[in-house]
C-alpha positions, 0 to 999 in steps of 0.5 A: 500500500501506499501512504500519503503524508501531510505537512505537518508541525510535530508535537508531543509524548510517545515512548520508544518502541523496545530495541529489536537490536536487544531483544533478538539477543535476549530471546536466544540467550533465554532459549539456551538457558538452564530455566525458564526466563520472564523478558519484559518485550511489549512490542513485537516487530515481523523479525523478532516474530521470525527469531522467535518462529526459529527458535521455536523450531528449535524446541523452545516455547513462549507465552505472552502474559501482558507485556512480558513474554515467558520463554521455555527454553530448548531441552530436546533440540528436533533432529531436524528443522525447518527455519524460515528466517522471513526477511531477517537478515539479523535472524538467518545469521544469528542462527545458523551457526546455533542450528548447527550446534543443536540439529544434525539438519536444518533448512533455512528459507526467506523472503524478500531480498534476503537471499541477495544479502551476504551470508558467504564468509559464514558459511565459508567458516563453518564449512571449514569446521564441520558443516555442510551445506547445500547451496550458498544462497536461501534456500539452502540445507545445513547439514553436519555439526559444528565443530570448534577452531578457528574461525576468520571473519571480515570486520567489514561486512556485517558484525551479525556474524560475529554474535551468531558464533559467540552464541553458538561456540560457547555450547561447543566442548573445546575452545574457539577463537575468532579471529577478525580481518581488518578493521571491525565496523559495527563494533557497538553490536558486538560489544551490545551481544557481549553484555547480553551474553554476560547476562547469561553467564557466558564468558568471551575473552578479548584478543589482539584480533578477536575473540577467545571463546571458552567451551563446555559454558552453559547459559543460566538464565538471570530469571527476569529482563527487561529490554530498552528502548531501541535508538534505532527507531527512535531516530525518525522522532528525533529528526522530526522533532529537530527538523519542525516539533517539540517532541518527548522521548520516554524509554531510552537509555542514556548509557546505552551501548546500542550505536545508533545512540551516536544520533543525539550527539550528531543533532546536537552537532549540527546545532539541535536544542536536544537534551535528556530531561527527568529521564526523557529525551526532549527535542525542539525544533533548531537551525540546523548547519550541516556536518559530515558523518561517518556512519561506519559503525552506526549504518543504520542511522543513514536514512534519518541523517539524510533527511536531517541533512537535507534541511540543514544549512550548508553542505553535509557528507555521508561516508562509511556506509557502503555495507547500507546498499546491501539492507533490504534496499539499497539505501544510499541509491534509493534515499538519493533518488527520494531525496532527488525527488523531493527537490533536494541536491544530492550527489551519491557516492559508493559509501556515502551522501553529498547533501545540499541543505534546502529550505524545505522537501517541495513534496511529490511522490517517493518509494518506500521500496518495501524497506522500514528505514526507507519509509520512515526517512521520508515520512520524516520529510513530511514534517518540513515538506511544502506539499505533502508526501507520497510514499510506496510500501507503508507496510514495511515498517511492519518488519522493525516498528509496527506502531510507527505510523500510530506513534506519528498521529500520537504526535500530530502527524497527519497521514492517510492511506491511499 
């Protein structure tokens, strides 16, 4: 479906959407525990009902209670599984090397561009110890077992692969190493699957290059956990509070490790009135001046960076992000196109964005290209546009932010679906 977006001064509360960046490490962790765990999870995105689909084929179980999920954790894995990842890029390389461990078989399917998104130094590393598998692409079948060793992985690619075998490795009888080649982007995904680990009672020792990975561990489940609000998500209501609102955040952490939390420090940057207030994050509309950002270790925040950008005086500068083309679209092509659209001058680089602050989005028509961050940039345009807005493939936040769309209207924001 298409939506069509209007114009719009932005104004309100709403409370950030749990992180789905936490919530996937969580749910894993309870599912390999000794006992049962309670996670305090309100809203459920399309990838975290994928992670939990997985796991359930597993041989894990959930029961909603309110605003809590109960997870039974896995005690007698299936000798074979059918995982269906949707188009969960995070759920596919989570769990490949866990299936691995617990099943002697597994096929795994997806949807959308899934099968396009890398997953070859994975299974390039896991055939090396132990395993084997059908094809290289989605769909494909794994069969064999996973062995420990040593296991090289580049730092430049995705950091997913990482905290699918720090989860995996420790159920292992031996010790593994990991070992990274070349600088690691994304780092803060890394160190957020770390302190979930931690949790769990799991240790991972630090190297020169990587990791140590002690075998034989067991997860022990910390009984209750509650997860935060997800940076992410939230960075669309930033924007849009910076860009033309007054807007209030409730349920972000301050301290977090999630990276996407670097998106306060860039507004604040770029000359945005934002400040945490009684545990709240506040915004307010600001004379905004361009700057340039690499998002290297932060990709996700491209999109919203780009429609704040795109309002700020001056020239702003995107780089580091050449990982963002293989997302579920490729973002930098298709928000520079959007971008285009809507009147801005955009010049689009491998990794990056040259932007050209205007004045205001002049409106007209964009497409969604059925990506949640795609969708939810250009929704943000609208609060700063002369003419509304029309954007394909609304139903895409459904994948990260079911309640996005609500959470606009909850703030004034004035959209109808065509």
């Amino acid at each position: 479906m298409a939506v069509m977006v209007y114009p719009n001064f932005i104004k309100g509360n709403i409370k950030a959407v749990d992180s789905k960046t936490l919530g996937h490490r969580v749910l894993m962790g309870a599912c390999l525990s000794d006992k049962e765990t309670v996670i305090r999870l309100k809203e459920l995105s399309l990838d975290l009902v994928s992670t939990m689909e997985c796991l359930e084929a597993l041989g894990a179980s959930f029961v909603r209670k309110e605003a809590s999920i109960i997870v039974s954790p896995i005690k007698d894995p299936p000798v074979t599984a059918l995982l269906n990842v949707g188009e969960s890029g995070s759920t596919l390389r989570f769990l490949l090397p866990l299936a691995a461990v617990l099943t002697k078989e597994a096929e795994f399917r997806g949807t959308g561009k899934l099968p396009e998104r890398p997953v070859d130094d994975l299974i390039q590393e896991m055939t090396k110890n132990g395993c084997v598998f059908s094809s290289k692409k989605l769909p494909f079948t794994i069969g064999g077992t996973l062995k420990p060793g040593k296991y090289t992985i580049p730092g430049n690619v995705t950091s997913q692969y990482l905290t699918g075998l720090l989860f995996a490795l420790p159920l292992l009888e031996k010790d593994s190493l990991i070992e990274i080649k070349g600088p690691l982007e994304s780092k803060g995904y890394v160190d957020i699957t770390l302190s979930v680990l931690k949790e769990f009672n799991i240790e991972v020792g630090k190297t020169k290059r990587g990791y140590k990975i002690k075998g034989n561990q067991k997860f022990k489940s910390p009984e209750t956990l509650e997860v935060e609000g997800d940076w992410s998500n939230a960075a669309f209501f930033m924007a849009m509070g910076a860009l033309n609102g007054d807007v209030t955040i409730e349920g972000l952490r301050e301290d977090s490790l999630q990276p996407d939390r670097a998106f306060l420090n860039i507004l604040k940057s770029m000359g945005a009135d934002a400040a945490f207030k009684n545990r709240s994050l506040h915004i307010k509309k600001s004379q905004l001046s361009g700057v340039d950002v690499d998002v290297s270790q932060c990709p996700d925040l491209l999109p919203a960076l780009a429609a704040v950008m795109a309002q700020a005086k001056g020239d702003s500068k995107i780089y580091g992000g050449k990982r963002v083309r293989l997302k579920e679209s490729d973002r930098i092509s298709t928000i520079a196109k959007n971008l285009k659209e809507l009147g801005i001058h955009v010049i689009e680089e491998e990794d990056g964005l040259l932007i050209k602050g205007a004045d205001s989005f002049k409106g007209g028509a964009v497409i969604g290209e059925n990506d949640h961050r795609i969708v939810m940039a250009m929704t943000t345009a609208s609060v700063k546009s002369i003419s509304p807005i029309l954007i394909t493939d609304e139903e895409a936040v459904n994948k990260s932010y079911p309640e996005f769309f609500n959470d606009f209207k909850k703030l004034g924001g004035d959209w109808s679906v065509v």
